[in-house]
C-alpha positions as CSV (number, residue, x, y, z in Angstrom):
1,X,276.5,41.3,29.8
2,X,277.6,40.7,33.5
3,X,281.2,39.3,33.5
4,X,281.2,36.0,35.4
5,X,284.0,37.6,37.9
6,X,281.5,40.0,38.9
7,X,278.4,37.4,39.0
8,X,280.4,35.6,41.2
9,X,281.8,38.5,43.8
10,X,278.3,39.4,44.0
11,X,277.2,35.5,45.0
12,X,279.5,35.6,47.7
13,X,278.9,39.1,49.0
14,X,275.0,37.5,49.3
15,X,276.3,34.5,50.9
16,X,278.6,36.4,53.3
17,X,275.4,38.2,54.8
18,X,273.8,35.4,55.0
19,X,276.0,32.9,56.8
20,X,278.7,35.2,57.8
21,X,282.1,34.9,56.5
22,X,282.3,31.0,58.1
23,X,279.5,30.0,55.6
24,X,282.3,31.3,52.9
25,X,285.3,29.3,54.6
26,X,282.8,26.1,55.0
27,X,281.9,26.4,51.0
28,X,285.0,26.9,49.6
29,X,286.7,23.8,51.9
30,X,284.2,21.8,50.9
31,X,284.9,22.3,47.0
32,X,288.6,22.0,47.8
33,X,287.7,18.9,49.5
34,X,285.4,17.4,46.4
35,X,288.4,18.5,43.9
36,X,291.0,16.9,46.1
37,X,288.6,13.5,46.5
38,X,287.9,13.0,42.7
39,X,292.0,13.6,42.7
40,X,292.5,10.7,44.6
41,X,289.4,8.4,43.8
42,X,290.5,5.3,45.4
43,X,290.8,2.0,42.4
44,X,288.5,-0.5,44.2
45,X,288.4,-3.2,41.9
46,X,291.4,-5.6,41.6
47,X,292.7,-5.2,38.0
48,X,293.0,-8.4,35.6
49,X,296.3,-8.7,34.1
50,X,297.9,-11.3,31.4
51,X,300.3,-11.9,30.2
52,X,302.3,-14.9,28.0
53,X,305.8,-17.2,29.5
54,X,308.7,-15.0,29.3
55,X,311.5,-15.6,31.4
56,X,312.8,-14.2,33.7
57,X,310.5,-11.3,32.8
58,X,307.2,-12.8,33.3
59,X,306.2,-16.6,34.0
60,X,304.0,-18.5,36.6
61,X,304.1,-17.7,40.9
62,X,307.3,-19.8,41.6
63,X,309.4,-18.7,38.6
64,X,311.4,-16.0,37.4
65,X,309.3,-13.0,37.0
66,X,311.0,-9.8,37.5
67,X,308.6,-7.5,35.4
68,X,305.7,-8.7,37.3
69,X,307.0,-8.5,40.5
70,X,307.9,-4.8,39.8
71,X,304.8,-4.0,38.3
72,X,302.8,-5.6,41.1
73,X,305.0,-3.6,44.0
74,X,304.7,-0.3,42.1
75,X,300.8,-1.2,42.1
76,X,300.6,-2.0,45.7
77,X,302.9,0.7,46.8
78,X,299.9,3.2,45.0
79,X,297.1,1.6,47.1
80,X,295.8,-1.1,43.5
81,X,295.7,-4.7,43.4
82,X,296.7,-6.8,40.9
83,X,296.2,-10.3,39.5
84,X,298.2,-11.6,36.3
85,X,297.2,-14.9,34.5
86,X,299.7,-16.3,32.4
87,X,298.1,-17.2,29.0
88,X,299.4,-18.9,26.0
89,X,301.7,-17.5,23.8
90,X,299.9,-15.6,20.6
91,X,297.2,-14.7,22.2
92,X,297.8,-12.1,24.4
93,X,297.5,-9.0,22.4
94,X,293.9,-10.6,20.6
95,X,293.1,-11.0,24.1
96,X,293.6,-7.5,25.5
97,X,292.2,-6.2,22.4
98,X,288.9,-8.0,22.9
99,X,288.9,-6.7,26.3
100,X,288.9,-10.0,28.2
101,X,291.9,-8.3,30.6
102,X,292.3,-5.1,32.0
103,X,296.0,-4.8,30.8
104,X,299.4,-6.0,30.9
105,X,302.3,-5.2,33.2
106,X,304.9,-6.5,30.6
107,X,304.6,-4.9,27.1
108,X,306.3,-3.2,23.9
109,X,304.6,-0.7,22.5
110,X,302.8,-1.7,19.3
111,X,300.9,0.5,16.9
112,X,297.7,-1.7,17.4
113,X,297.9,-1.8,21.0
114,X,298.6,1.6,21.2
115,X,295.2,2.5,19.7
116,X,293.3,0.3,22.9
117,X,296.0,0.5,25.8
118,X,297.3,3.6,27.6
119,X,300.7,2.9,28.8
120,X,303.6,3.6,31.7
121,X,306.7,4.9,31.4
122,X,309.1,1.9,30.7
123,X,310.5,0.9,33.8
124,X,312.8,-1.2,32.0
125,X,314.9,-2.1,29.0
126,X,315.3,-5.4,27.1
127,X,318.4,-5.4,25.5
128,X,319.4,-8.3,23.7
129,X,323.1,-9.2,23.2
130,X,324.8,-11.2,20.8
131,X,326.6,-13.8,22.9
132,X,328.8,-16.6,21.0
133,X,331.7,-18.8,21.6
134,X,335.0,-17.9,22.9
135,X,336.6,-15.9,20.0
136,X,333.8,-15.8,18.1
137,X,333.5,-11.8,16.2
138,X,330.7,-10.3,18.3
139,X,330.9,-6.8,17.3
140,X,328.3,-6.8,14.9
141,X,325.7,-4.0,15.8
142,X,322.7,-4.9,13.8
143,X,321.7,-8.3,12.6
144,X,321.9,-7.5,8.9
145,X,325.8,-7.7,9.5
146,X,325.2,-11.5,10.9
147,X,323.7,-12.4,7.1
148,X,324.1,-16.3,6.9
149,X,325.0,-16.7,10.3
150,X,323.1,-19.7,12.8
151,X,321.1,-17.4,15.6
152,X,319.7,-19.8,18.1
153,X,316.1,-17.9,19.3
154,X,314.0,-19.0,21.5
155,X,310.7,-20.0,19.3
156,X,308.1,-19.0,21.7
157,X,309.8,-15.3,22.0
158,X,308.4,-12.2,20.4
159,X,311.4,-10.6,19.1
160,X,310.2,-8.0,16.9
161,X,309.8,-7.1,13.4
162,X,313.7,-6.9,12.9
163,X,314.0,-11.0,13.4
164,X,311.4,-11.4,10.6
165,X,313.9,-10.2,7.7
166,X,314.4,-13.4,6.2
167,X,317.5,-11.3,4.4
168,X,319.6,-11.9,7.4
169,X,320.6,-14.7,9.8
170,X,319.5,-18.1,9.6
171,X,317.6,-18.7,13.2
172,X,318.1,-21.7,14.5
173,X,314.5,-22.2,16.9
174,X,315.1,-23.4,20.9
175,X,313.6,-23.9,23.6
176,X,315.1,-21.8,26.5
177,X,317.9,-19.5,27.2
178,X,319.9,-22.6,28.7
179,X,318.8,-24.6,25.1
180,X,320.1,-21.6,23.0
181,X,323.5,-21.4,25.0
182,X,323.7,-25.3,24.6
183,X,323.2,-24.7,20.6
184,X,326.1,-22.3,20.9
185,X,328.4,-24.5,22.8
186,X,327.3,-27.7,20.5
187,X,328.0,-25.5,17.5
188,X,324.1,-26.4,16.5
189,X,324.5,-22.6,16.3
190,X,327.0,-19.6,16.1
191,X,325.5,-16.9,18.4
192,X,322.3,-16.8,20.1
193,X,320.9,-13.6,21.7
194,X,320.3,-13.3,25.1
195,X,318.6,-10.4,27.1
196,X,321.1,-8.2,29.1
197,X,320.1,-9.1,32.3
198,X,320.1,-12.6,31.4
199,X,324.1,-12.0,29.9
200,X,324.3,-10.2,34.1
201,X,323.3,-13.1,35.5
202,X,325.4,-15.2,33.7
203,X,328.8,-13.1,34.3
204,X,327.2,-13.1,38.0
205,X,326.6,-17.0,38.4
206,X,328.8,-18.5,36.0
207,X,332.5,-16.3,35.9
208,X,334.6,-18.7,35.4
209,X,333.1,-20.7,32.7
210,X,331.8,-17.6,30.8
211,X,334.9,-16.2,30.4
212,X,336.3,-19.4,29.3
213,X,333.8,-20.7,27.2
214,X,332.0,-17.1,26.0
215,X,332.4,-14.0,23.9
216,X,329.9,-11.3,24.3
217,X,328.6,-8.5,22.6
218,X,328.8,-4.6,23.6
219,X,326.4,-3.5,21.4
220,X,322.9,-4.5,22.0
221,X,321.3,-5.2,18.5
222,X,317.9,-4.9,19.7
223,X,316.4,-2.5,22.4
224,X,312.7,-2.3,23.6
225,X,311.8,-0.2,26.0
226,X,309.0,-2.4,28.8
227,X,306.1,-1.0,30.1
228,X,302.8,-1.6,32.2
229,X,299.6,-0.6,29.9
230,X,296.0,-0.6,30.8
231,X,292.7,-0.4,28.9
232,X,292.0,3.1,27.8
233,X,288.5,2.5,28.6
234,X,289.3,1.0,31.9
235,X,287.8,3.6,34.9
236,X,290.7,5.3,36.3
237,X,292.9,4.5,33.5
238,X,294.7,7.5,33.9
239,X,294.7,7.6,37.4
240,X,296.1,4.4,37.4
241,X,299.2,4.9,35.4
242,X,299.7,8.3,36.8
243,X,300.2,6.1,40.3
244,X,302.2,3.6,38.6
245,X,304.3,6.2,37.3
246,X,305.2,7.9,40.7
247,X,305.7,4.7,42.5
248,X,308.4,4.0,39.8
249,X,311.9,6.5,41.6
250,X,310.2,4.8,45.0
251,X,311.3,1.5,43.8
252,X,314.8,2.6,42.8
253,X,315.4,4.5,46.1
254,X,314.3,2.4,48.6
255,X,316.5,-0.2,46.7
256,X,313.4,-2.4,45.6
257,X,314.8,-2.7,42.1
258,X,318.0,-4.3,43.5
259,X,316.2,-6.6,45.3
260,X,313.4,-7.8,43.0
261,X,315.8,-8.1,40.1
262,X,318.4,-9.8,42.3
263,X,321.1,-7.9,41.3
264,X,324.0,-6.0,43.7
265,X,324.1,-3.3,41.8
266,X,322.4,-1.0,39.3
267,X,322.6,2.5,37.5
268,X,319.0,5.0,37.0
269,X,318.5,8.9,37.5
270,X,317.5,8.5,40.9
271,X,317.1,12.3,41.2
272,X,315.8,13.0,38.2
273,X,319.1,15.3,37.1
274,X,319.4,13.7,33.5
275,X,322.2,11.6,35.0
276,X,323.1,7.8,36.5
277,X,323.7,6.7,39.8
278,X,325.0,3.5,40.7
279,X,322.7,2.0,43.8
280,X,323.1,-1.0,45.6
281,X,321.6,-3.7,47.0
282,X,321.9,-2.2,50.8
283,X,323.5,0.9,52.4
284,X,326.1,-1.8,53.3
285,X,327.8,-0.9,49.7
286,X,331.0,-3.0,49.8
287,X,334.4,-1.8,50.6
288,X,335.4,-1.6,47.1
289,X,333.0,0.2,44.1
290,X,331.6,-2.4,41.7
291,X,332.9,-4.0,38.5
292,X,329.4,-4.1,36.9
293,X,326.5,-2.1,37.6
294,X,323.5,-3.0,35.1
295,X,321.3,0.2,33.6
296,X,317.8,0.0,33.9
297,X,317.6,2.1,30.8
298,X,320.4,3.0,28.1
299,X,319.2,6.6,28.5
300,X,319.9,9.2,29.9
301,X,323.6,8.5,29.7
302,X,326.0,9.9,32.1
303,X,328.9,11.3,29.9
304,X,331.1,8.1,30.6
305,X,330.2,4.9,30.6
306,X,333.1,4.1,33.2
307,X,331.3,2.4,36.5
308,X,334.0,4.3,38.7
309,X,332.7,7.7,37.2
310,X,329.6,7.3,37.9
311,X,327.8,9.2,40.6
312,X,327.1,6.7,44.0
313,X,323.7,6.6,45.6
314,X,323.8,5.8,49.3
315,X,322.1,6.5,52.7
316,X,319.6,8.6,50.7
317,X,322.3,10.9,49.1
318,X,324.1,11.0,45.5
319,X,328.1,11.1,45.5
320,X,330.1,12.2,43.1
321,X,332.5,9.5,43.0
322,X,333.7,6.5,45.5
323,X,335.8,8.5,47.4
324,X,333.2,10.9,48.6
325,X,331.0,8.2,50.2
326,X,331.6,8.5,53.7
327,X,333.3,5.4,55.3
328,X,330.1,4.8,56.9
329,X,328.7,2.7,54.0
330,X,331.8,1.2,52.5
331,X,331.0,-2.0,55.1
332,X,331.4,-5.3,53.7
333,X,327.7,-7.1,53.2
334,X,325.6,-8.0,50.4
335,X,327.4,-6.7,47.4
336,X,330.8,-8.5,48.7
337,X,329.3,-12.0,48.7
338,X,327.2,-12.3,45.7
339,X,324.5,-11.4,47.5
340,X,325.0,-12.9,50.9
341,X,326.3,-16.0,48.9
342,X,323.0,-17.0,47.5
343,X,323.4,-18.5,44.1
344,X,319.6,-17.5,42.5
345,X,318.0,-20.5,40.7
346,X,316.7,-18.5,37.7
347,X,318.5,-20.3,35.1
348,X,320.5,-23.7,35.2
349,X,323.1,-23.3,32.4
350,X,325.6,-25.8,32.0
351,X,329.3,-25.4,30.2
């Protein structure tokens, strides 16, 4: 039997006498081009999203919704549209299951959803932190240690399997964030646990009265990594993650993150070298490094968790350390004044 190498030297050798050695060029650029095309198959259809209130993660245009905003600009930075509708709260995974939506761009991953949806890297953490009163013990690192203690929760939450051991705390249902702080500071409830970004915003707004009038946690007692997850039987499902996916270090660089999460500062492997940079808002950087930089994910660590430590991202470069950024970006702006002095109306916590 012919080997196929040999089949095929001899189709070209033919073809070569034929059309000359331009008719070769011409058929081999076209099959390079029809590889590269069904590479990039363009995602023509806009892709139907839910999913359920969750702030500030997800919620209606007009409210806090940092998940979807990311998802949606990692989406449009890879050339797909987006819509989310914001359904009630049970029903989202019967929903995507059935197939009535295209995906999610907020989700766990869940052994049932896992078996329908194909899903992103996470692009970002929910860490949630047991805050209490001032002086309150809040170095318990899982919640069997909180046995018998009042946990106000919000009741339209999904927390996870862990908050279903009825062995545990006692949970005290709420409404909101703001309603499970007030339960807290009414002493309706001992602790309540609040998302990490939530606790950032809180230490960011709210300084003086949370150090006067709260106690929090180190230790996040629950972590769940959040992702963007599509229908495996979607066209282009792969494609579309795959774009997702590289969009993701985009965000981080170009200091989209910052902005869409409203936050000064924050810590990722912006160069992929297993390690975290802290990255701010602007290239203005401050004069002086930053007291808190929040993690978009607890791993990889960098092997201290001391802010000052930590490499600095800036003007498109990673630095060591604060005192090898050049003086050119240690300009008072943004991350001096709270963000230019805006106070973001996320939340409206009162002490």
């Amino acid at each position: 039997m012919r080997s196929p190498f040999k089949r095929c030297r001899r189709f070209l050798l033919r073809f070569t006498l034929c059309f000359g050695l331009a008719g070769v060029f011409a058929f081999m650029a076209g099959g390079l081009s029809a590889i590269a095309a069904r590479a990039q198959t363009p995602i023509s259809r806009t892709l139907r999203l839910a999913s359920t209130p969750w702030s500030p993660f997800t919620n209606a245009p007009g409210k806090a919704r940092f998940a979807l905003e990311l998802v949606h600009a990692a989406l449009e930075r890879g050339g797909i549209t987006a819509n989310t509708t914001i359904i009630e709260d049970g029903k989202l995974t019967a929903a995507l299951l059935k197939g009535e939506y295209d995906g999610s761009a907020a989700l766990w991953k869940d052994a049932e959803r896992e078996r329908t949806l194909l899903y992103s890297k996470p692009y970002l953490e929910n860490r949630l932190i047991l805050v209490g009163r001032k002086g309150s013990d809040v170095s318990a690192t899982k919640l069997s240690a909180l046995k018998g203690k009042r946990i106000a929760l919000v009741e339209t939450f999904a927390y996870g399997d862990a908050i279903s051991d009825s062995s545990g705390p006692i949970y005290v249902p709420s409404t909101s964030e703001e309603d499970s702080l007030q339960k807290v500071l009414s002493k309706a409830a001992e602790y309540t646990l609040l998302d990490e970004l939530v606790v950032e915003y809180i230490l960011k707004n709210y300084p003086g009265p949370a150090k006067e009038f709260l106690a929090f946690g180190s230790t996040p007692l629950l972590v769940r990594t959040l992702h963007f997850a599509v229908r495996k039987d979607l066209p282009n499902a792969g494609l579309i993650i795959d774009k997702f996916n590289s969009e993701l270090q985009v965000l981080i660089a170009d200091h989209t993150y910052n902005r869409l999460l409203q936050l000064d500062w924050i810590q990722a492997d912006v160069n992929g070298d297993g390690k975290l940079e802290n990255i701010p808002i602007s290239d203005q950087a401050g004069t002086v490094p930053p007291d808190r930089s929040y993690k978009l994910a607890t791993a990889p660590a960098t092997p201290s968790d001391s802010t000052n430590s930590t490499g600095f991202f800036v003007g498109g470069k990673v630095y060591q350390n604060w005192s090898t950024v050049p003086d050119a970006f240690k300009l008072a702006g943004p991350n001096d004044t709270l963000s230019g002095g805006t106070k973001f109306s996320i939340f409206s916590f009162k002490f």
